[in-house]
N, C-alpha and C positions, 0 to 999 in steps of 0.2 A: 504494500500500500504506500503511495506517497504520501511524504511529513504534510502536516499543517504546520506553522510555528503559531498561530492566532486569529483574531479577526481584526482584518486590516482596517478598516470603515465603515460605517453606516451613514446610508442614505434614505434621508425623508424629505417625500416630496410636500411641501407644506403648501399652503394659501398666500401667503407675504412673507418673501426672503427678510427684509429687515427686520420685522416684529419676531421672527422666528429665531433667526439670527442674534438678536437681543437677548432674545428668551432663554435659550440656551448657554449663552453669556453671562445675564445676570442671574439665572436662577442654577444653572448645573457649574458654572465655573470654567467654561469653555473658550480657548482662545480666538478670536476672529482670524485667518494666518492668510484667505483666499477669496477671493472674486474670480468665479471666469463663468464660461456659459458656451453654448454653439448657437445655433440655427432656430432650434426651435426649445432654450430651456436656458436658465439662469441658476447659479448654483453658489452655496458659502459653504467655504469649507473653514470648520473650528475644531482645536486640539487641545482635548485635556491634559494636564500635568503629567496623568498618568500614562500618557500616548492615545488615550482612545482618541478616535477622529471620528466625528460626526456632520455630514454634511446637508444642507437645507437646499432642496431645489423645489425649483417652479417651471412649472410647461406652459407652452402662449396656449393649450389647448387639452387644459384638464381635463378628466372625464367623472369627476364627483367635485363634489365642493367643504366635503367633511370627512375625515376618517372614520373607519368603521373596524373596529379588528373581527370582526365575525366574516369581513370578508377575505376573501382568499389573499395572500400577502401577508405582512407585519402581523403582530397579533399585539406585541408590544417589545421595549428594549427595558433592560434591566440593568444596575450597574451594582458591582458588590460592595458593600461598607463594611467596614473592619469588625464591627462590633454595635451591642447595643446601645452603649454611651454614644457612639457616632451618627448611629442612627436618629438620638432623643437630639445630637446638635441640628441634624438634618432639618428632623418637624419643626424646632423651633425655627429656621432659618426657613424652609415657607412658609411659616405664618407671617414670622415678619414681611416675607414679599406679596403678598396675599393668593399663596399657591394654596386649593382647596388639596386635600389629602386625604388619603384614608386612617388614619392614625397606624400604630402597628400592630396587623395582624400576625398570628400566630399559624403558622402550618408545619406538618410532621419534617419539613425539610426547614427550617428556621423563619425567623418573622421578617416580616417586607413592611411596605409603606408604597401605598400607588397613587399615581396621582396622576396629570394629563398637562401636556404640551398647549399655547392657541391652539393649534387644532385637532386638539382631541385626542393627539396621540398617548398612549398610557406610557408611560414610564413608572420602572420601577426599583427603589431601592431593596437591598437582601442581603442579609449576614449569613453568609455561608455556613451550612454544619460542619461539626468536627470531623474529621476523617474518619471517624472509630461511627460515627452517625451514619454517615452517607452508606459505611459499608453494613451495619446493624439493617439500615433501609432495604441495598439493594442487593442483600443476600440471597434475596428468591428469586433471582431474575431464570427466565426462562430457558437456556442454551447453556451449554457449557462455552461458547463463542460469548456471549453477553457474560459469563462469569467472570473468565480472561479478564474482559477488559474492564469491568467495577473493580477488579483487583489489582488492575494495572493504576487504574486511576487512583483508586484508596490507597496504593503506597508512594506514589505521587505526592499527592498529598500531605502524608506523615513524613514524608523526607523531606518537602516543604517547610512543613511547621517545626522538624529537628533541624534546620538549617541556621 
C-alpha cells in the first residue's frame, strides 16, 4: 500500500470569501497566507500554527446556497484539543465571539463541542481517547485485516504518548 504522511488541506466552498475568510481567522486562529482563483472560482487559503490548511472558495455559479451535511460531500471537519481544560478555554473563547455551540458532549470515544461556520458548516472540537481506550473500543472489530490495523494504530499511539 502506498504511505499517506496526513491530510494536506481542506476545502470549503463557502457563500463570501471575506466573511468566511474572517471567520476562520478570528474565530479558529487561522492565518490568511493566499488569494488566487481561475476562470470560474475564487479561493483563501489560511494556515494554522499547527500546519492544518484550510481553504475558503467560491464558484460564479453555485448550485445550493446553504450547507447541508446530510448531503452527499462534507459531513463536517473536526480538529483535536489537547484536553478538557483546553476544551472549557475553547467554549469560553466562543462565547466571547458570539459563536452558538453545543457545550460539551460526552461520547464512548471522548467529549466534543460542535458548533457551525457563516454557513453552516459544522465544525468540531475532540479530545482524543487514551490509547488503552481506542483499543478497549475497537477490540471487536470485524476481520483479522481490521485487527492488524487498530493494533497498528493503538501502539502508535502509546509510543506517541511515551515519546
Amino acid at each position: 500500500m502506498p504511505a499517506l504522511k496526513g491530510i494536506s488541506h481542506v476545502e470549503l466552498t463557502v457563500t463570501d470569501l471575506d466573511r468566511a475568510a474572517a471567520w476562520w481567522h478570528d474565530i479558529m486562529g487561522f492565518t490568511p497566507v493566499h488569494r488566487g482563483g481561475g476562470e470560474t472560482y475564487q479561493n483563501r487559503d489560511l494556515v494554522h500554527p499547527t500546519g492544518v490548511v484550510v481553504s475558503v472558495k467560491t464558484h460564479d455559479e453555485p448550485l445550493t446556497s446553504v450547507f447541508d451535511e446530510r448531503c452527499i460531500g462534507l459531513d463536517h471537519i473536526s480538529f483535536e484539543v489537547a484536553d478538557r481544560d483546553e476544551m472549557l478555554r475553547w467554549l469560553t473563547h466562543l462565547d466571547e465571539m458570539g459563536v452558538a455551540h453545543s457545550g460539551i458532549k460526552e461520547t464512548p470515544l471522548g467529549p466534543l463541542v460542535v458548533f457551525r461556520d457563516p454557513d453552516n458548516i459544522q465544525v468540531e472540537l475532540y479530545v482524543h481517547p487514551s490509547p488503552e481506550q481506542v483499543m478497549a473500543l475497537f477490540n471487536d472489530v470485524d476481520s483479522a485485516e481490521a485487527q492488524q490495523a487498530v493494533g497498528e494504530v493503538g501502539q502508535k499511539l502509546i509510543d506517541a504518548e511515551n515519546a
